[in-house]
N, C-alpha and C positions, 0 to 999 in steps of 0.2 A: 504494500500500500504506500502511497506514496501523497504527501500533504504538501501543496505546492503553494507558494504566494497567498498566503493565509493571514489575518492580521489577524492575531491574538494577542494583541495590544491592551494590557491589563485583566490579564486572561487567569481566574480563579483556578488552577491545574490540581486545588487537592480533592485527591484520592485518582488521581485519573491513571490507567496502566494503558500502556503501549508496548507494544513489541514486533519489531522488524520492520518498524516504520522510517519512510525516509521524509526526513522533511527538507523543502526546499525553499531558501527566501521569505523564511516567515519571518512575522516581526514577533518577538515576546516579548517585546519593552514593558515592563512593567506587571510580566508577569507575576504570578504567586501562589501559594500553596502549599500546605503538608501534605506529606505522603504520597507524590506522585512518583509512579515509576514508570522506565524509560529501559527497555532491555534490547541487545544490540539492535539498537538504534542509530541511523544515522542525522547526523545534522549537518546540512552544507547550507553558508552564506544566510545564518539563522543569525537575528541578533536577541540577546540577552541581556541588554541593558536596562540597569535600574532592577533586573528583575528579583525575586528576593526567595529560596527555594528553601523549606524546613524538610528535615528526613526524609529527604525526598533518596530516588536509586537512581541513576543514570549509566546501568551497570553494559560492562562490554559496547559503552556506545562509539561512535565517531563522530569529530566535530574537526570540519573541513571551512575554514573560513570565516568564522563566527567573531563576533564579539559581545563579549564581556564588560564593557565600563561598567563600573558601580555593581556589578551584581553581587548578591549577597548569597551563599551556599552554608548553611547551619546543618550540622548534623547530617551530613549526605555522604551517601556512598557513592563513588562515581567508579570502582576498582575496575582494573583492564583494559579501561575509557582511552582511548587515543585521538590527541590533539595536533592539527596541522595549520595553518598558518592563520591563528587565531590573534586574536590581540585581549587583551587581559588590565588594562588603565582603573586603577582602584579596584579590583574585584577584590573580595573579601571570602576565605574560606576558615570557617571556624568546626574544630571537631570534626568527626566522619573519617571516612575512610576511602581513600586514593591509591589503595598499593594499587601497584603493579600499572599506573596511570602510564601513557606515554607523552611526556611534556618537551622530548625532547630540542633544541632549538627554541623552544618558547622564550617569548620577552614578557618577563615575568614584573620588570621592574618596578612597578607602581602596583603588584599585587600583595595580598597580605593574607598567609598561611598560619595560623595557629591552632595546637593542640592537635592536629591531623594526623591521622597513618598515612604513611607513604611509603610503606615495606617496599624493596624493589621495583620501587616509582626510576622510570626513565628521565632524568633532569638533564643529561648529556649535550651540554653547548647551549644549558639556557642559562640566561641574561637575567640575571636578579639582583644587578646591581642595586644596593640601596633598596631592598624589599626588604618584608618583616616573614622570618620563617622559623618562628618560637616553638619552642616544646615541637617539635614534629619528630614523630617516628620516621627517619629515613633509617633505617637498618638494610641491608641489600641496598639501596638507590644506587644507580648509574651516579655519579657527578662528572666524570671527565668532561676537561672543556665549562664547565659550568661557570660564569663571573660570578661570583661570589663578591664582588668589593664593596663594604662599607653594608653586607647583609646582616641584619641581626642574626643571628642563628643560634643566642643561648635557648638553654634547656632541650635543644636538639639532639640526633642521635646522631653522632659526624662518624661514628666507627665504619663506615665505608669510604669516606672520603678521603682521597691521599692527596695531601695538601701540593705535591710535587704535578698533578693534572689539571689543577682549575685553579683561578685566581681566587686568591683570599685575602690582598692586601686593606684595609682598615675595616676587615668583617669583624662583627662585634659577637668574644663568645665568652664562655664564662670557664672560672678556673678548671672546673672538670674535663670541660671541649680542649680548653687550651694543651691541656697532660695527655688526653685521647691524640694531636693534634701531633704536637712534639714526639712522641712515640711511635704514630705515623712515619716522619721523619728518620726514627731510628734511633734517638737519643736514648741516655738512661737519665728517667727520670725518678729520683729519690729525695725522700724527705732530708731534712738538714743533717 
């Protein structure tokens, strides 16, 4: 099935289930909702702004061109989800679970990750300079290539990160990351 040039433009999505749907050029500005889910689904040239999503699924989807400004993701699953040349300005994702996302390449920069799973999330050459990526489970994550500069990234899980494949210069992390960090590195780190 396939949903083309559709305006759901302040469009109420909770409880609504979908699956193997393609949407095309719909507007969801302003969408909202609990509990809608979304299973391989595809999205191409959908926009999402504004839009504001509570526990919602958007599991195994694809999102081909989309944007993101302002939208809000609470407590949502999006895991196995794969992103291509989406754009992300203010998006806000708090809680839920993102393993095994493909964000690879993404320009993350003006987005803001907290409290998220991101187990073996693909972050590989994406752009987060100056983004907020607190407390997040990256355990597994790709990072190669990732900027990293001036990221928040305390309370994070950096044990896959090897600081020697992405830039980290003025990323901001806390004494724990720093020791995870420096070991990376190869150093011996010991008390006084």
């Amino acid at each position: 099935m396939t949903v083309s040039s559709q305006d759901w433009d302040s469009r109420d999505l909770t409880g609504e289930h979908h699956e193997g749907v393609v949407f095309v050029d719909v507007d969801m500005t302003e969408a909202h909702g609990r509990g809608a889910v979304f299973t391989d689904c595809t999205f191409r040239d959908v926009r999402f702004n504004v839009s504001e999503h509570v526990d919602a699924a958007f599991s195994n989807c694809t999102f081909v061109g989309c944007s993101f400004f302002d939208a809000t993701f609470t407590s949502c699953k999006l895991v196995g989800s794969r992103f291509d040349g989406c754009t992300y300005d203010l998006m806000k994702v708090e809680g839920g679970d993102w393993s095994f996302a493909v964000l690879a390449g993404a320009d993350l920069r003006r987005a803001s990750f907290t409290g998220v799973r991101m187990r073996e999330a693909d972050l590989g050459g994406a752009r987060c300079a100056g983004a907020t990526i607190r407390d997040v489970d990256l355990s597994g994550a790709t990072l190669d290539r990732a900027d990293l500069t001036g990221c928040d990234l305390r309370g994070s899980d950096l044990s896959a990160l090897d600081p020697r494949t992405a830039e980290l210069k003025k990323a901001i992390v806390d004494q724990a990351q720093a020791v995870t960090l420096a070991r990376a590195l190869g150093l011996d780190v010991r008390a006084r």
